[in-house]
C-alpha positions, 0 to 999 in steps of 0.5 A: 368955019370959024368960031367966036368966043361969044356964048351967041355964036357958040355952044359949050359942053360943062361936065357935072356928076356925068350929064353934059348941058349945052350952053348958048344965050338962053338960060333954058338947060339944052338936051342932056348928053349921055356919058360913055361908059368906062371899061376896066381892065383885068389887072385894075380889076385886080388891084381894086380886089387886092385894095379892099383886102389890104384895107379889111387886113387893117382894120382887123388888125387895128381892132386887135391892136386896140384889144390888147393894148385894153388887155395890157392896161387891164394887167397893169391895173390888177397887177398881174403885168409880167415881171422880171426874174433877176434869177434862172428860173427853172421852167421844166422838170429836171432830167433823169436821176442818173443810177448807182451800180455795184461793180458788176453792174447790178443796179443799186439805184434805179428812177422809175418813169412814174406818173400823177394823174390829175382831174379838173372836177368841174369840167366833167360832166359824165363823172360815172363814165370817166370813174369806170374808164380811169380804174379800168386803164390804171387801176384803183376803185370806181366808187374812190374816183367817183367820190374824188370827181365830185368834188367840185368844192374846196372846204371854204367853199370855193370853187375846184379845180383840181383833184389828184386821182392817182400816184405812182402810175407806170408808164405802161399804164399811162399808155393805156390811158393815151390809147383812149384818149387817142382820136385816130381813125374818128370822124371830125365830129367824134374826133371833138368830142372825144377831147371835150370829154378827156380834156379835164383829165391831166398827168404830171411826170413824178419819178420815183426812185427806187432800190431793187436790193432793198436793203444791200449797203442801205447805209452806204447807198442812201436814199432820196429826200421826196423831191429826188434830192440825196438825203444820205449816203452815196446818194447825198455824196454825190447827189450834184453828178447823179442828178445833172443840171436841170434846163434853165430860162430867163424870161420875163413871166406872168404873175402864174410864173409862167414864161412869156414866149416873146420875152425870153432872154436866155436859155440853158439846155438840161444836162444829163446825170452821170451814173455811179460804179462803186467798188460793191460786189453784190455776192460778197455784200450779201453774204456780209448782210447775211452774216451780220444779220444772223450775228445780230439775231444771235446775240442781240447787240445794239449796232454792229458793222462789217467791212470786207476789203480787197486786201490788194487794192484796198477797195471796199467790197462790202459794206454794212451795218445793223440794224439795216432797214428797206432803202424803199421806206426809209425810216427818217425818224431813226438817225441810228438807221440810217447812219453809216456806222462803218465811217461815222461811228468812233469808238476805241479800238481795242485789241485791233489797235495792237497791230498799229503798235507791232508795225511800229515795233518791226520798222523801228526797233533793230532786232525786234525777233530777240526780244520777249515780255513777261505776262503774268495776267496783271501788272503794276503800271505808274499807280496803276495795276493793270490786266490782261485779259487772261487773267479772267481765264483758268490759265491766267498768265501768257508767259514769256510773250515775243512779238508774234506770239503777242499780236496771236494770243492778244497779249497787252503786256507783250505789245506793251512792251515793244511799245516801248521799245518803239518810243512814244513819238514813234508810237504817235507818228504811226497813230497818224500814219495809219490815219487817226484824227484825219478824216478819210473823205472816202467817194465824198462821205461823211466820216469821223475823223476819230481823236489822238490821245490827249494831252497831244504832246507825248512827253506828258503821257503818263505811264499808264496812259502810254500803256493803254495806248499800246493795246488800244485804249485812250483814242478813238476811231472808226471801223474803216 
């Protein structure tokens, strides 16, 4: 059959919103026809499933997105937007003060693991509960916690937040605290709570240095200042390789100097300090300690210092001065404590001087064996008449005096003599030989370098200055 295109002779289906109409000459609609059904597949079903979710994934993230961007303008408006550090900023605590050891290894200087604990007052609610646990775990009183937790306060009247509870909390302590803080072995119910109840409670690392001798070589030692730098002695000497080098980051940080996690742009690892061993034997300086101690409750004097040294190496022993004082609480008022008198003390030396001169007189004046002085108690020197000490005596004179028997009975007239023999240039070079005006810089320590005789030219010393000279007096230097 064949059919027309005219709407008399024929019939045509419009599909509209899922209704099919038939379509002729007359403007009547015709029977509605149903349409089929539509059957997807799993794998449309599928990605129909995966289509919503991306969708829900997007706009969550976009309600994000607009968040934070609120949250950026928020920052830069009250001017709490991070800021940049031109320099490190040290963001962690410094590693582990390294010790300070006698040559046996006996500790001189130790860091104790030590802790502060801390509270946020306001965030207690069963202050009696929380008194009673913390002075059952680190000890202290109930009532003193009790009163500190109260106070949710600051004097002007500002909210607290923060109050300090205890100091100096070992480390075997703080354990003790963690073990109830611990939620091990709870159902999740009393795992939540557990931590709601602790979460207030803090702790801070706060080591302390400490001197298990107490006050052996306190003056060569030293101590720490408060913040564990070197304040003096051995511990200010060498306070850059006992405390190591701390962790360093360079970051971009929030207006509580703390580092934004995104914005870290360099990073340096701590490093551990190096422990000192000195030449300190602990029996010898103890009984040096001991003796000076004694020495000084005898006769009482002002200051008095000892120093033993291995005559073979040269290596100092012992070291000490008195008054002595607990390297534990250091008395920082007291300059004349905490001075090392054996290296920072300059004085004239006296008699002790004389063996300076007798090495001058042995290696440069030939056949010094022959020669001898005369001592008659006292002398007459340029304008001056001068004493041995001998004259104060019942004996009152030396006699003839050679060189040995000079340095035995301290003679000044007997080492002057072989002074000059030696000559004033020789005595002058052996001045600074052996050391004087020059400063020892012995393990990096403060000292004195002492004074040569003045004027510095010998040739205008007069007699009875170069006299003095020879048995010790007109320069200055320290006992070491």
């Amino acid at each position: 059959m064949r059919f027309k295109s005219s709407f008399s002779s024929s019939a045509r289906l419009s599909s509209k919103g899922g209704r099919a109409f038939a379509i002729g000459q007359s403007s009547a609609p015709a029977a509605e026809v149903a349409a089929p059904k539509v059957r997807r597949t799993p794998e449309e079903l599928a990605l129909r499933g995966t289509r919503s979710r991306i969708e829900g994934t997007f706009y969550v993230l976009t309600i994000l997105m607009v968040g934070l961007a609120a949250r950026l303008v928020w920052l830069q408006a009250s001017g709490e937007a991070p800021k940049k550090l031109e320099k490190p900023v040290v963001l962690t605590a410094a590693p582990r003060r390294a010790d300070i050891l006698a040559r046996d290894g006996t500790a001189l200087a130790v860091t104790l693991d030590e802790y502060t604990i801390a509270a946020n007052p306001r965030g207690i609610k069963e202050k009696e509960k929380m008194a009673r646990l913390i002075a059952q775990t680190i000890g202290g009183d109930v009532q003193k916690y009790r009163a500190l937790l109260d106070k949710i306060e600051r004097p002007n009247g500002k909210p607290n937040y923060y109050v300090r509870l205890a100091k100096r909390v070992s480390k075997e302590r703080l354990d003790e605290l963690k073990k109830l803080q611990s939620t091990k072995g709870l159902t999740k119910n009393a795992k939540r709570l557990r931590r709601e109840f602790w979460a207030p409670i803090s702790w801070e690392a706060t080591p302390r240095r400490h001197y298990p001798l107490k006050d052996a070589a306190c003056q060569l030692v030293g101590y720490t200042t408060p913040d564990g730098k070197g304040a003096t002695g051995l511990e200010a000497a060498w306070n850059a390789e006992l405390s190591g080098k701390p962790e360093e980051v360079v970051s971009q940080v929030d207006s509580y100097a703390r580092p934004v996690p995104m914005f870290i742009s360099d990073w340096k690892p701590s490093v551990q300090g190096r422990s000192i061993v000195t030449t300190i034997d602990r029996q010898i300086q103890a009984a040096c300690d001991e003796a000076l101690a004694r020495m000084s409750k005898q006769y009482k004097p002002k200051l008095a210092t000892a120093i033993v040294l291995d005559p073979r190496t040269g290596e100092v022993l012992a070291m000490s001065s008195a008054p002595a004082f607990d390297l534990n609480n250091p008395d920082m008022t007291t300059g004349a404590l905490t001075s090392n008198r054996c290296l920072q003390y300059a004085y004239e030396p006296g008699s002790t001087f004389k063996v300076i001169t007798a090495a001058a007189a042995i290696e440069n004046v030939p056949n010094w064996q022959r020669y001898s002085f005369g001592c008659a108690g006292s002398q007459r020197v340029g304008a001056h008449n001068m004493h041995c000490w001998i004259s104060s005596t019942s004996k009152r004179a030396h006699g003839s005096e050679d060189l040995s028997e000079s340095i035995r009975d301290s003679c000044n007239f007997g080492v002057y003599g072989f002074a000059r023999l030696a000559g004033r240039d020789t005595m002058l070079d052996y001045m600074k030989r052996f050391g004087l005006g020059q400063r020892m810089k012995m393990a990096q320590l403060r000292d004195h370098a002492g004074a040569l005789p003045v004027p510095a030219n010998p040739a205008k010393w007069g007699e009875a200055q170069f006299a003095n000279i020879a048995f010790g007096q007109g320069m200055m230097l320290t006992p070491m």
